[in-house]
py3Dmol code that shows the C-alpha trace and the ligand (Angstrom):
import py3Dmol

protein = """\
ATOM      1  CA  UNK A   1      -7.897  25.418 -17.225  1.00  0.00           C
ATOM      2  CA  UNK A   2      -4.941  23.690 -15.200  1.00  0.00           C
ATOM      3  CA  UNK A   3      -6.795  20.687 -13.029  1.00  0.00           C
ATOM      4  CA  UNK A   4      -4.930  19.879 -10.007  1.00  0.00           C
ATOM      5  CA  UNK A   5      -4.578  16.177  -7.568  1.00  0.00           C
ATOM      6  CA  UNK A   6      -2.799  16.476  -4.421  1.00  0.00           C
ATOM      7  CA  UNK A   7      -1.820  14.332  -1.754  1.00  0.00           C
ATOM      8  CA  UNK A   8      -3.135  15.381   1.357  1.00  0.00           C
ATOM      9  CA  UNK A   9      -1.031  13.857   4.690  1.00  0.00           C
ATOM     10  CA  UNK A  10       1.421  15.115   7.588  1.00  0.00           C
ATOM     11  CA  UNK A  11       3.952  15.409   6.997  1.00  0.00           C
ATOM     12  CA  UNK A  12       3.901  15.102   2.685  1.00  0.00           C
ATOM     13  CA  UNK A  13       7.697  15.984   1.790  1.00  0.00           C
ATOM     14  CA  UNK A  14       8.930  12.269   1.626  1.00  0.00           C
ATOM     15  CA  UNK A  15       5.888  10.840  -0.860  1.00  0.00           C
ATOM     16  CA  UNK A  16       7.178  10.165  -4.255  1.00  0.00           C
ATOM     17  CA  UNK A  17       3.408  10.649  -5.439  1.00  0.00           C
ATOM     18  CA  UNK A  18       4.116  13.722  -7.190  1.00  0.00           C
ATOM     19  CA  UNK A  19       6.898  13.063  -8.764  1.00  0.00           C
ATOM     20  CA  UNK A  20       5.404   9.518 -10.381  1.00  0.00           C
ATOM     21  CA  UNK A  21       1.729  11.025 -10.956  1.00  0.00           C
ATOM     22  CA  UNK A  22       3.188  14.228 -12.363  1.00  0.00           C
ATOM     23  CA  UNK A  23       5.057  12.123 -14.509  1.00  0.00           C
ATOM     24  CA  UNK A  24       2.181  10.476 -15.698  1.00  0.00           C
ATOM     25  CA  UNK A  25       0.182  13.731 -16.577  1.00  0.00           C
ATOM     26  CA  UNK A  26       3.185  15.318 -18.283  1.00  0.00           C
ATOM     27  CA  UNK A  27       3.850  11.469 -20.468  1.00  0.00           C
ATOM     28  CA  UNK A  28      -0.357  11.671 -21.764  1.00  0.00           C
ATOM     29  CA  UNK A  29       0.001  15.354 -22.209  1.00  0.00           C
ATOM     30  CA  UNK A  30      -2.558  15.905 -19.579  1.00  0.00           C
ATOM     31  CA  UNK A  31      -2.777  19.888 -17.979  1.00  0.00           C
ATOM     32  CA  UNK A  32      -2.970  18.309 -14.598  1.00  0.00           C
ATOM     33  CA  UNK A  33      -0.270  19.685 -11.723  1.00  0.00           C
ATOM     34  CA  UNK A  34       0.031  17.073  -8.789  1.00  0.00           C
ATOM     35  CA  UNK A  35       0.319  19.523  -5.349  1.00  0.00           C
ATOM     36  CA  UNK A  36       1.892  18.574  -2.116  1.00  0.00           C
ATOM     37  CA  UNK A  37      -0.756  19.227   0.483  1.00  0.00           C
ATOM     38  CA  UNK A  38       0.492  19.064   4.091  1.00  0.00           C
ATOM     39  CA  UNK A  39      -2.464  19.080   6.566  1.00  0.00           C
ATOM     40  CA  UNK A  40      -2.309  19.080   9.961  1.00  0.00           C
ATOM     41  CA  UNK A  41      -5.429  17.870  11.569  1.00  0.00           C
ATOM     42  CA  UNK A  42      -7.227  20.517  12.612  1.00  0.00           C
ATOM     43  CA  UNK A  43      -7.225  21.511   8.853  1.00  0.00           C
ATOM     44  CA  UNK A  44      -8.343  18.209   7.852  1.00  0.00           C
ATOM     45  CA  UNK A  45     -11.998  19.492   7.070  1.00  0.00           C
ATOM     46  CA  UNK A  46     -11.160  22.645   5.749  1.00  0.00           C
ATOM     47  CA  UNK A  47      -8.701  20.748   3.066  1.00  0.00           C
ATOM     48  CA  UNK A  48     -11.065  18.154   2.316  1.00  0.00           C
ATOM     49  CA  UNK A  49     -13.951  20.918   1.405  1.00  0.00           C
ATOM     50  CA  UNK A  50     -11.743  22.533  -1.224  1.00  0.00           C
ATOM     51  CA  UNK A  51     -11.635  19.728  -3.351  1.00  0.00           C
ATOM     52  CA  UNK A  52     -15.260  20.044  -4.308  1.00  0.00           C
ATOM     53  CA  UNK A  53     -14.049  23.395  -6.213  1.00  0.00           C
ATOM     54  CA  UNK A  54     -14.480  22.921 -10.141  1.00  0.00           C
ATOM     55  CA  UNK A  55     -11.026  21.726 -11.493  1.00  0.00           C
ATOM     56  CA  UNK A  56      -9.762  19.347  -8.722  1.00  0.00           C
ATOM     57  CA  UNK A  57      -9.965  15.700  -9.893  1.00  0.00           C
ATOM     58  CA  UNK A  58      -9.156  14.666  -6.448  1.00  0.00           C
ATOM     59  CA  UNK A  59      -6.676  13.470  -4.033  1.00  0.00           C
ATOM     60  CA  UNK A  60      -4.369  10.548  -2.181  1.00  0.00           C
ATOM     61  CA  UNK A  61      -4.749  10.145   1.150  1.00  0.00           C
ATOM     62  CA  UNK A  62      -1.522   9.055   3.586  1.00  0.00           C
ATOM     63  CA  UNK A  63      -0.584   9.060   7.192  1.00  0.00           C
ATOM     64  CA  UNK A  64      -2.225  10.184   9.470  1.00  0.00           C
ATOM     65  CA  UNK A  65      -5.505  10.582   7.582  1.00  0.00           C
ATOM     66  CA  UNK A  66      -6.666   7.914   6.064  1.00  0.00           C
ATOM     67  CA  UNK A  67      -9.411   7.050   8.608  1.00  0.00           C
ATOM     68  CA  UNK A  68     -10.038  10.121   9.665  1.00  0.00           C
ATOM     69  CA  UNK A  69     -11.238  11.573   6.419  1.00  0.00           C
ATOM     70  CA  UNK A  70     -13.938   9.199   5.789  1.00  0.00           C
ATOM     71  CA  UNK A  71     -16.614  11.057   7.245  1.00  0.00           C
ATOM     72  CA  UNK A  72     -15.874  13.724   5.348  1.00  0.00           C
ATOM     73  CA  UNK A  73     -16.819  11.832   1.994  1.00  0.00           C
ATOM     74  CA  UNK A  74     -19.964  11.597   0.052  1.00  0.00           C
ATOM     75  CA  UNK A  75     -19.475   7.886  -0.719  1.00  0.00           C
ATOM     76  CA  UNK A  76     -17.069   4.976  -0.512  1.00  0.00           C
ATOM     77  CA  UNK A  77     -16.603   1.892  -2.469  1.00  0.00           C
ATOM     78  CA  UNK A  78     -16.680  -1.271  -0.800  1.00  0.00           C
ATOM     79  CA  UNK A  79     -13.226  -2.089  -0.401  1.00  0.00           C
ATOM     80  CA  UNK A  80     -12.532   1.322   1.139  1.00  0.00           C
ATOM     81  CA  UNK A  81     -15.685   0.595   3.438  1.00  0.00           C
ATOM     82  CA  UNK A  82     -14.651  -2.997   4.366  1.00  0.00           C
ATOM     83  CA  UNK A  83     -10.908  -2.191   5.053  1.00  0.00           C
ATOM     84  CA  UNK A  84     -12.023   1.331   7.189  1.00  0.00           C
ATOM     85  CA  UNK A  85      -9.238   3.522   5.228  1.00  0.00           C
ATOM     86  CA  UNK A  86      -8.985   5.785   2.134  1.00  0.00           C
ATOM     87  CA  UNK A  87      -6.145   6.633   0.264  1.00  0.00           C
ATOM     88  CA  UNK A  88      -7.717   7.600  -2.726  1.00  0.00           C
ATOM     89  CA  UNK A  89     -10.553  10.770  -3.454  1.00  0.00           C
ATOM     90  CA  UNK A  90     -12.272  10.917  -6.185  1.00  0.00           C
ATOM     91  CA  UNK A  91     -14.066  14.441  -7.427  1.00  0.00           C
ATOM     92  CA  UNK A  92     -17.312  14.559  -9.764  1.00  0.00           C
ATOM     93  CA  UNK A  93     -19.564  17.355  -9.584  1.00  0.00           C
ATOM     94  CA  UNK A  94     -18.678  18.673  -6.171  1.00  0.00           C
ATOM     95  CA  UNK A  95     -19.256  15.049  -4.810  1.00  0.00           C
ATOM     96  CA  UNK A  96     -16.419  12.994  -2.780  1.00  0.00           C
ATOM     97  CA  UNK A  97     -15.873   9.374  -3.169  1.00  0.00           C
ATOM     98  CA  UNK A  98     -13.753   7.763  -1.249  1.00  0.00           C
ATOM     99  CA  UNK A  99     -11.477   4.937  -2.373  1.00  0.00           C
ATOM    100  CA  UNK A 100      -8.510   1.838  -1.045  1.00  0.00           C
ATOM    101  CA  UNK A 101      -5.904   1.588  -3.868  1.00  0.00           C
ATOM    102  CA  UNK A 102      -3.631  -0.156  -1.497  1.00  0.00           C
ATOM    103  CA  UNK A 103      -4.915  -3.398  -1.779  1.00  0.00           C
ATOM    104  CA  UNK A 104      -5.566  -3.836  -5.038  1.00  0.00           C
ATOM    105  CA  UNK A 105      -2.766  -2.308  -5.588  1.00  0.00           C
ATOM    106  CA  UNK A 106      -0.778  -4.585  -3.913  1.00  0.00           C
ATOM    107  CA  UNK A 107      -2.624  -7.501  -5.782  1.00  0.00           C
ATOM    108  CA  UNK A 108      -1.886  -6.009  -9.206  1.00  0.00           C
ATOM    109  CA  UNK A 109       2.257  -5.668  -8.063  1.00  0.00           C
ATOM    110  CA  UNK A 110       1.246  -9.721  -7.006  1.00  0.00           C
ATOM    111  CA  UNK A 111       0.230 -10.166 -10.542  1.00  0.00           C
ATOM    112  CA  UNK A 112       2.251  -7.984 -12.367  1.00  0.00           C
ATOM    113  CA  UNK A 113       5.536  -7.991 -10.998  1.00  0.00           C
ATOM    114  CA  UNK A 114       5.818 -11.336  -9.143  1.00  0.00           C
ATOM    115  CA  UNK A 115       3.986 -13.382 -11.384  1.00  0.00           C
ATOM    116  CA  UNK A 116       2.471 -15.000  -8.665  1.00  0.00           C
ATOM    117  CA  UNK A 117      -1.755 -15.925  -9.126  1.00  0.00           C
ATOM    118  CA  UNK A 118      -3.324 -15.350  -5.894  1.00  0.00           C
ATOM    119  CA  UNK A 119      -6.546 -17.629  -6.396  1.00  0.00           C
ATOM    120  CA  UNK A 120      -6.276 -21.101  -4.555  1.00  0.00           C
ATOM    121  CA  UNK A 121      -2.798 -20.015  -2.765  1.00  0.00           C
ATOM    122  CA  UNK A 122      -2.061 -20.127   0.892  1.00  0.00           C
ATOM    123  CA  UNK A 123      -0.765 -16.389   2.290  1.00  0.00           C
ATOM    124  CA  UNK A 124       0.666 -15.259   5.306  1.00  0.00           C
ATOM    125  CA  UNK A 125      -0.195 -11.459   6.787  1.00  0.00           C
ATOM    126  CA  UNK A 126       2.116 -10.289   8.976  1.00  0.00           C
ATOM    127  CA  UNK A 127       1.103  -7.452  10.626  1.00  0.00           C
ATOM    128  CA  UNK A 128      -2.855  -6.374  11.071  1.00  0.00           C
ATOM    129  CA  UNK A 129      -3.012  -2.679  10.980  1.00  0.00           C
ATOM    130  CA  UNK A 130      -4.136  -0.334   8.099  1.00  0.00           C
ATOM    131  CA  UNK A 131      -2.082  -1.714   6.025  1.00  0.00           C
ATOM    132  CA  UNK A 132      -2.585  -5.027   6.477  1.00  0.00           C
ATOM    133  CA  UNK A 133      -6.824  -4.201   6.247  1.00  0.00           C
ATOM    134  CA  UNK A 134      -6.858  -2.808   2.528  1.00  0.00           C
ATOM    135  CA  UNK A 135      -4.516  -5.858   1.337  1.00  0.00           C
ATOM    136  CA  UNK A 136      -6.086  -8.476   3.230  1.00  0.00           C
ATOM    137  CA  UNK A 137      -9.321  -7.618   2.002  1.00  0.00           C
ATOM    138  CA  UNK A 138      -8.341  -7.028  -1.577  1.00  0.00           C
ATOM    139  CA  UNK A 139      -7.036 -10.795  -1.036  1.00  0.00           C
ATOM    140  CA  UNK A 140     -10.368 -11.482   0.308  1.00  0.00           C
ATOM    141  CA  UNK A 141     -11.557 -10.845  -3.260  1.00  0.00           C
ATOM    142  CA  UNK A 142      -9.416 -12.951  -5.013  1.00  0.00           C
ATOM    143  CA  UNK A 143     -10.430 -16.995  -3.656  1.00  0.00           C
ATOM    144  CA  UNK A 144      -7.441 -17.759  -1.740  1.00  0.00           C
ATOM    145  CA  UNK A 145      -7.156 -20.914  -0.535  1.00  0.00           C
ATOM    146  CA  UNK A 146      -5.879 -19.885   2.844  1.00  0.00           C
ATOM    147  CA  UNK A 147      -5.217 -16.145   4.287  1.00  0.00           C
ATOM    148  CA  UNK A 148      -3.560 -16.833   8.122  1.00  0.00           C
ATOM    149  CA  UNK A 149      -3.283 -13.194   9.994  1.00  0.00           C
ATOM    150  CA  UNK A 150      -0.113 -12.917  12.429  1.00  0.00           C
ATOM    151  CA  UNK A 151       0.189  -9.792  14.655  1.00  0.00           C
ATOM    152  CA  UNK A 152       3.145  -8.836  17.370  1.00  0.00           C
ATOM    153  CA  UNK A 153      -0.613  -8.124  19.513  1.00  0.00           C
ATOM    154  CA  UNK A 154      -2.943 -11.124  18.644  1.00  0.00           C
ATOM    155  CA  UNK A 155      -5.996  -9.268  19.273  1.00  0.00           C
ATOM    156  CA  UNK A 156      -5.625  -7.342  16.578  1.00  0.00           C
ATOM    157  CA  UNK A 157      -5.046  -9.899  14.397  1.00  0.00           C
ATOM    158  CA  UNK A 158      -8.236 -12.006  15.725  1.00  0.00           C
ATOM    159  CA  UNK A 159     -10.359  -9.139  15.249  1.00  0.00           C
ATOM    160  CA  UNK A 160      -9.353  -8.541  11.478  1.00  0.00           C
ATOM    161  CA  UNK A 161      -9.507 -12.604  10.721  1.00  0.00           C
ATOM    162  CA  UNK A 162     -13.233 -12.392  12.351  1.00  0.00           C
ATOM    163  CA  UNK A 163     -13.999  -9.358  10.043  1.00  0.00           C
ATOM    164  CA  UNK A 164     -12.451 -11.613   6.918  1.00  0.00           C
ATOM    165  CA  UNK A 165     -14.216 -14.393   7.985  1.00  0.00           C
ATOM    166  CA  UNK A 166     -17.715 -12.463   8.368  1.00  0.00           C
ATOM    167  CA  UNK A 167     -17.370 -11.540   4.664  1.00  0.00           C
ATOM    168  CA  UNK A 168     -16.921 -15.598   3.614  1.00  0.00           C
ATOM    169  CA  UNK A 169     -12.665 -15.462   3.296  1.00  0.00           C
ATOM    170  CA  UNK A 170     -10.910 -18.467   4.403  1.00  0.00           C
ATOM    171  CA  UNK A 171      -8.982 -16.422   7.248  1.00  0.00           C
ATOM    172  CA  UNK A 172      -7.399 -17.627  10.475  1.00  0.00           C
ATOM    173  CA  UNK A 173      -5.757 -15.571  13.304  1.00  0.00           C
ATOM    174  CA  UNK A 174      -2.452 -17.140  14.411  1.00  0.00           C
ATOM    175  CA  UNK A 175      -1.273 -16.704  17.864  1.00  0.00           C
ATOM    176  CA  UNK A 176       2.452 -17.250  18.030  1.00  0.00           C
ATOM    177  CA  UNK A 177       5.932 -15.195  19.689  1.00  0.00           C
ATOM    178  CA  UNK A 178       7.778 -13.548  16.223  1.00  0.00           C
ATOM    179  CA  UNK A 179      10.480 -15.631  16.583  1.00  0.00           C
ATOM    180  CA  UNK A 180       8.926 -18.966  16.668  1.00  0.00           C
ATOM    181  CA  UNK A 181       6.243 -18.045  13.898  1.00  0.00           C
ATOM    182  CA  UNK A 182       6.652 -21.080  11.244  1.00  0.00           C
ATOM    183  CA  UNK A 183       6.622 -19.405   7.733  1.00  0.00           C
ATOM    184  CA  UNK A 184       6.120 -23.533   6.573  1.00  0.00           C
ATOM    185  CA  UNK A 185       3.391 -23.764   4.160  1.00  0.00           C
ATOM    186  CA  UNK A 186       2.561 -20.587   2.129  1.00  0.00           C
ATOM    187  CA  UNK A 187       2.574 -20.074  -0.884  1.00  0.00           C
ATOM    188  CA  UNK A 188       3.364 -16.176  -0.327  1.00  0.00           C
ATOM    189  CA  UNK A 189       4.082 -14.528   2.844  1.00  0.00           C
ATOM    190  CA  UNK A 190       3.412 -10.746   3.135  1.00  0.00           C
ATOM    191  CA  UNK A 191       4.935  -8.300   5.725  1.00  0.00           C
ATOM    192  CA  UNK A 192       2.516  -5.557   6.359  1.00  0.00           C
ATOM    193  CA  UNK A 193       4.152  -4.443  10.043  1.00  0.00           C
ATOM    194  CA  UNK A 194       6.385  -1.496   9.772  1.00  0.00           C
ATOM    195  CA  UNK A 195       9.063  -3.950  10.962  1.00  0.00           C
ATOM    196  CA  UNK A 196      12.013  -2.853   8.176  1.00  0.00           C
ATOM    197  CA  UNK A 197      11.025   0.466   7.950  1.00  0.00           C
ATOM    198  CA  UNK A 198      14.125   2.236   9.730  1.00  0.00           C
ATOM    199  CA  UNK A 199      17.210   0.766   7.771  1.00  0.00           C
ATOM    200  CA  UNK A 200      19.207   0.847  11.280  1.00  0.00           C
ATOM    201  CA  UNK A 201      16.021  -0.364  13.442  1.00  0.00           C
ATOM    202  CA  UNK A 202      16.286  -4.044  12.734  1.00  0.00           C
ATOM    203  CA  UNK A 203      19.436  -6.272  10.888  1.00  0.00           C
ATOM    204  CA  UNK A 204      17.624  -9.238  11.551  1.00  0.00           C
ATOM    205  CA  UNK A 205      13.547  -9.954  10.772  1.00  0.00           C
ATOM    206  CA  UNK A 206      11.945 -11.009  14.018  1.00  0.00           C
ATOM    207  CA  UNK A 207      10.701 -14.313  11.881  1.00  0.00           C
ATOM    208  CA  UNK A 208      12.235 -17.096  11.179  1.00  0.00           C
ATOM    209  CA  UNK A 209      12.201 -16.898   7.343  1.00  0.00           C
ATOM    210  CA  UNK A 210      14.189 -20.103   7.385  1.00  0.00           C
ATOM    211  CA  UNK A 211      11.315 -22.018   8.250  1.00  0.00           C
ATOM    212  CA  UNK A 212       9.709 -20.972   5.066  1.00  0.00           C
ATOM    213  CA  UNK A 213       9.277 -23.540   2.694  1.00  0.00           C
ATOM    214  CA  UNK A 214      10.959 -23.849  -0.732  1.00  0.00           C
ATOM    215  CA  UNK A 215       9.688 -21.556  -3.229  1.00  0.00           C
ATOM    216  CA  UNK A 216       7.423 -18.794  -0.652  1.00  0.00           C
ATOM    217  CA  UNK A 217       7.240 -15.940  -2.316  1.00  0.00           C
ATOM    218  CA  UNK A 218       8.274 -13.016   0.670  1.00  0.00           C
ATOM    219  CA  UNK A 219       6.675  -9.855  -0.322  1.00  0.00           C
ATOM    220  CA  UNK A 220       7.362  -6.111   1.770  1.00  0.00           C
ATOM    221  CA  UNK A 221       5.651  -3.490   1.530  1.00  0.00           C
ATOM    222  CA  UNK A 222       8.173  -1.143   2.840  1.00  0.00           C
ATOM    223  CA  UNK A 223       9.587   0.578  -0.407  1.00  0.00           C
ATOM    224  CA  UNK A 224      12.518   2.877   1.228  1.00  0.00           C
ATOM    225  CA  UNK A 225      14.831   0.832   2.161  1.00  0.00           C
ATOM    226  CA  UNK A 226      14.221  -0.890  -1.381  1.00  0.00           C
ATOM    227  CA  UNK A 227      15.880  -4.074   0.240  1.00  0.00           C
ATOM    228  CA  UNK A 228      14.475  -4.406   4.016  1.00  0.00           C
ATOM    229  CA  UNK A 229      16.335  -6.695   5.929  1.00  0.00           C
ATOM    230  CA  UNK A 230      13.530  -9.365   6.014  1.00  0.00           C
ATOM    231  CA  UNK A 231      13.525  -9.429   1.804  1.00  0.00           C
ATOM    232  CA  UNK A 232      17.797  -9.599   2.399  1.00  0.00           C
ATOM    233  CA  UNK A 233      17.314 -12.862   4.393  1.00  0.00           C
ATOM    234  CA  UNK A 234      14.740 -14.171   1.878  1.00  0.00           C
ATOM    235  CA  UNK A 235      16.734 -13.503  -1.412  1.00  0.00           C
ATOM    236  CA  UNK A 236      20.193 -15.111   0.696  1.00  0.00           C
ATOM    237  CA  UNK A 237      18.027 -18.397   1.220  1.00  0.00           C
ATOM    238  CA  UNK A 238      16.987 -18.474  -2.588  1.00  0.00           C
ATOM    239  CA  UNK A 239      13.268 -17.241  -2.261  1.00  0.00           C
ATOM    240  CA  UNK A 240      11.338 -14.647  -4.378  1.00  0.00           C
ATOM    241  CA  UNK A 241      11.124 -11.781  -3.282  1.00  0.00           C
ATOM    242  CA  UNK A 242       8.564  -8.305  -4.081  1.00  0.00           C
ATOM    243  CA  UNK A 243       9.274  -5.200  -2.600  1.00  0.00           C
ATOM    244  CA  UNK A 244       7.476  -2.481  -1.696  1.00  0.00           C
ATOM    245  CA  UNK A 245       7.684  -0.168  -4.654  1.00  0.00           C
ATOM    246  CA  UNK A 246       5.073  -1.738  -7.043  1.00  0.00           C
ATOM    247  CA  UNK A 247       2.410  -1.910  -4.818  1.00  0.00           C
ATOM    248  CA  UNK A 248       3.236   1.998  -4.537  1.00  0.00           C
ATOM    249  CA  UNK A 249       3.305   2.788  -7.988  1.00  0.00           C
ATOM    250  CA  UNK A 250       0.473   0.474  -8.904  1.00  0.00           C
ATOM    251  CA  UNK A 251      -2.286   1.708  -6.301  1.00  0.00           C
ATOM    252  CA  UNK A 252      -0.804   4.866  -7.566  1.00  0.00           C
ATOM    253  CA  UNK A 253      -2.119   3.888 -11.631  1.00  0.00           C
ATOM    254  CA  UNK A 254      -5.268   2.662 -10.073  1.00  0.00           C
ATOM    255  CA  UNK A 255      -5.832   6.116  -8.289  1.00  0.00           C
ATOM    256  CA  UNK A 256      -4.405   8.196 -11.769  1.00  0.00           C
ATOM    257  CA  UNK A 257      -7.093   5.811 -13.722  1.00  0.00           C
ATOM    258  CA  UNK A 258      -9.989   6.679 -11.455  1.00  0.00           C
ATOM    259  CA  UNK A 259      -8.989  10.439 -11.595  1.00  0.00           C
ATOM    260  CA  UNK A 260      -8.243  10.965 -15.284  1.00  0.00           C
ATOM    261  CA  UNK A 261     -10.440   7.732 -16.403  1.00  0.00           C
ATOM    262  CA  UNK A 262      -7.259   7.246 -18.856  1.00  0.00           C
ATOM    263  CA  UNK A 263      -4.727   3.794 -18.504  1.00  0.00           C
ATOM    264  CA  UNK A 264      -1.755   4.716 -16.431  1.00  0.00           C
ATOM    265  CA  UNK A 265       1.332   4.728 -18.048  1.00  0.00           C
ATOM    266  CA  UNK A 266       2.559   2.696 -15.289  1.00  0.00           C
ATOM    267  CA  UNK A 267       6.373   2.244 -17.299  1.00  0.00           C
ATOM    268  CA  UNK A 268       6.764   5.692 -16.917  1.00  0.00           C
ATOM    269  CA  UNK A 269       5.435   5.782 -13.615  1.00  0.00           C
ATOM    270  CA  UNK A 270       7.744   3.417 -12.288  1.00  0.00           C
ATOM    271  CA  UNK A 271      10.941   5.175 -14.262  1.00  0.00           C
ATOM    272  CA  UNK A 272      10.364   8.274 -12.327  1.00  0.00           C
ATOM    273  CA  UNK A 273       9.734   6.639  -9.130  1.00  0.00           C
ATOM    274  CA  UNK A 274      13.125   4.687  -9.515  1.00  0.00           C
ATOM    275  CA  UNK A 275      14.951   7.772 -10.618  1.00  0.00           C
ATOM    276  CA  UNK A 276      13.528   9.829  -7.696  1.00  0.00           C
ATOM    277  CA  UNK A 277      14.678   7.155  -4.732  1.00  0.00           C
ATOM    278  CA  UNK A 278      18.549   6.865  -6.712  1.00  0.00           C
ATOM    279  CA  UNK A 279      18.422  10.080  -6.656  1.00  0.00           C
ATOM    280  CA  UNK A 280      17.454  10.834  -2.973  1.00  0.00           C
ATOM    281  CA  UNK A 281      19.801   7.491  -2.066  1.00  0.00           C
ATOM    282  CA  UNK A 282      22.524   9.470  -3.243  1.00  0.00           C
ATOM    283  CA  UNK A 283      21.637  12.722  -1.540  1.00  0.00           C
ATOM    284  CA  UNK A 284      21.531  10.135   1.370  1.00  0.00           C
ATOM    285  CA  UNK A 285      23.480   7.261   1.693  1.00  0.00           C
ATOM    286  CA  UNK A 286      21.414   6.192   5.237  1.00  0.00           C
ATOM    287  CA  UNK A 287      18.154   6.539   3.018  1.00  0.00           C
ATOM    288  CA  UNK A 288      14.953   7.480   4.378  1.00  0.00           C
ATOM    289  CA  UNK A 289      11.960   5.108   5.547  1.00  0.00           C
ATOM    290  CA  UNK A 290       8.935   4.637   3.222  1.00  0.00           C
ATOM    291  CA  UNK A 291       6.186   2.825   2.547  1.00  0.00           C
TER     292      UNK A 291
END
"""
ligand_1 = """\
31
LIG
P -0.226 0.968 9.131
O -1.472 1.759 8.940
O 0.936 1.492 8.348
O -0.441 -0.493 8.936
P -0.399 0.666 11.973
O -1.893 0.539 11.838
O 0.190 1.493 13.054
O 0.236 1.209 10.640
O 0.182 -0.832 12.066
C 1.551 -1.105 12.251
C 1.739 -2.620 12.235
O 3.119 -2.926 12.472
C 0.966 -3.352 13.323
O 0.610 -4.631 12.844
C 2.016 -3.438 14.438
O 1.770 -4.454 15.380
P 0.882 -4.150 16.720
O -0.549 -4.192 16.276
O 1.259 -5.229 17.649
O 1.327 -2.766 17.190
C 3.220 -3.789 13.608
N 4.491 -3.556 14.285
C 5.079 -2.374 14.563
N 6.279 -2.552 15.159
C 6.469 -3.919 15.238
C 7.501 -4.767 15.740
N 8.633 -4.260 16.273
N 7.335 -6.107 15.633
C 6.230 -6.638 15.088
N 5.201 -5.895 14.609
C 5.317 -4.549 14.674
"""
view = py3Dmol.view(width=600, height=400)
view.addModel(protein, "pdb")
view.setStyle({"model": 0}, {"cartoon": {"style": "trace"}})
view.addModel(ligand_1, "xyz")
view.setStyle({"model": 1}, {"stick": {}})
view.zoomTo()
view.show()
């Protein structure tokens, strides 16, 4: 019998989820089909029922549901209960779990593609919604030496550095206008806002990644445009920079690991994933927005 993922969001047409997971089945020879499984959400309930039917493994979660479906779930883990979101679902024996591959999925694309050892380092969140949650308390896991929070509204940002702090992180809120944020003194400094996002929205970053010191590591997790401008400013001063696109495809192999209990093929994963965005890039010079 044909098992079946999907990825359940409003709208679903942009994710490249199916075409990297469906990669990924096809590569291990797996009779899995990956479905695309726009729900508005007043069918959120209804959508999250049918995956307790024999033969679905699961689902990924993306915008606008990833809070909303958690009381819809059986169980979560604890970094899906500490960071309030789900992107992952996880089906065994008509029971839901609920899952955050962001984070750690961010951390592995840390590890993985930017070489760069998170344990006794000094990071900078910018940014302290959703996204910024699941990474800064995947972070949280790893004994950081420092994890400062900035947000355009600092509220936000104090509330997630109390709920860091609560759990025994090192976090601080920092209060400051974008433009005269210092980037001095990290080690890695992540943009979690959706600052970047719209090629045209932005040419310049709102920080001052000249104030950054030698060496920072700038990480975005915007994926589409594959250079934001912020990550353009970093590479013309010299510094490393990640983009978005591993963290995608790697809380992607953590979600296809937990499904299929299997290793990702994450090579393959990440071939179809860069075919997919040349191949939409060229459909469409102006690009789309992604992450
Ligand atoms: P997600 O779940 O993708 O993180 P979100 O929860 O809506 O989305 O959070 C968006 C983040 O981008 C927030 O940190 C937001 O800042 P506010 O909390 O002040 O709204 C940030 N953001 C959006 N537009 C921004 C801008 N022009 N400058 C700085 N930060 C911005």
């Amino acid at each position: 019998m044909t098992q079946c993922v999907g990825i359940i969001g409003h709208p679903v047409g942009h994710s490249l989820s199916p075409v990297f997971q469906g990669a990924a089945f096809t590569h291990l020879g797996l009779d899995v089909s990956y479905e695309e499984w726009d729900t508005p959400g007043e069918e959120l309930p209804h959508r999250v029922a049918a995956l307790r039917e024999p033969g679905v493994l699961g689902a990924n979660v993306t915008i606008p549901h990833k809070e909303a479906v958690i009381p819809l779930l059986d169980e979560l883990s604890q970094g899906a209960r500490q960071s309030g979101a789900v992107n992952t679902i996880v089906h065994r024996d008509g029971r839901l779990g609920g899952h955050n591959t962001d984070g750690p999925g961010f951390v592995a694309a840390l590890r993985k593609e930017a070489r760069f050892e998170p344990r006794a380092r000094r990071l900078l969140l910018l940014g302290a919604g959703g996204a910024a949650r699941g990474i800064a308390f995947a972070l949280a896991e790893e004994d950081v030496e420092r994890l400062h929070i900035w947000n355009r509204t600092p509220a936000r940002a104090a509330s997630l550095a109390g709920d860091l702090a609560a759990d025994g992180c090192p976090a601080r809120a920092l209060e400051a206008r974008a433009a005269s944020l210092s980037l001095e003194g990290y080690d890695c400094v992540v943009n979690c806002t959706s600052v970047g996002l719209n090629a045209t929205e932005l040419d310049e970053p709102p920080w001052n990644v000249q104030t950054a010191s030698p060496g920072t590591l700038i990480a975005d997790i915007v994926y589409t445009p594959a250079e934001t401008p912020l990550l353009r400013s970093a590479r013309a001063l010299g510094l490393p920079v990640l983009p978005g696109l591993p963290m995608l495809v790697y809380q992607g192999a953590l979600g296809f690991e937990l499904w299929t209990g299997r290793e990702a093929p994450v090579d393959v994963m990440f071939r179809a994933a860069r075919e997919e965005l040349a191949r939409r890039e060229a459909a469409r010079p102006s690009g789309g927005a992604g992450r």
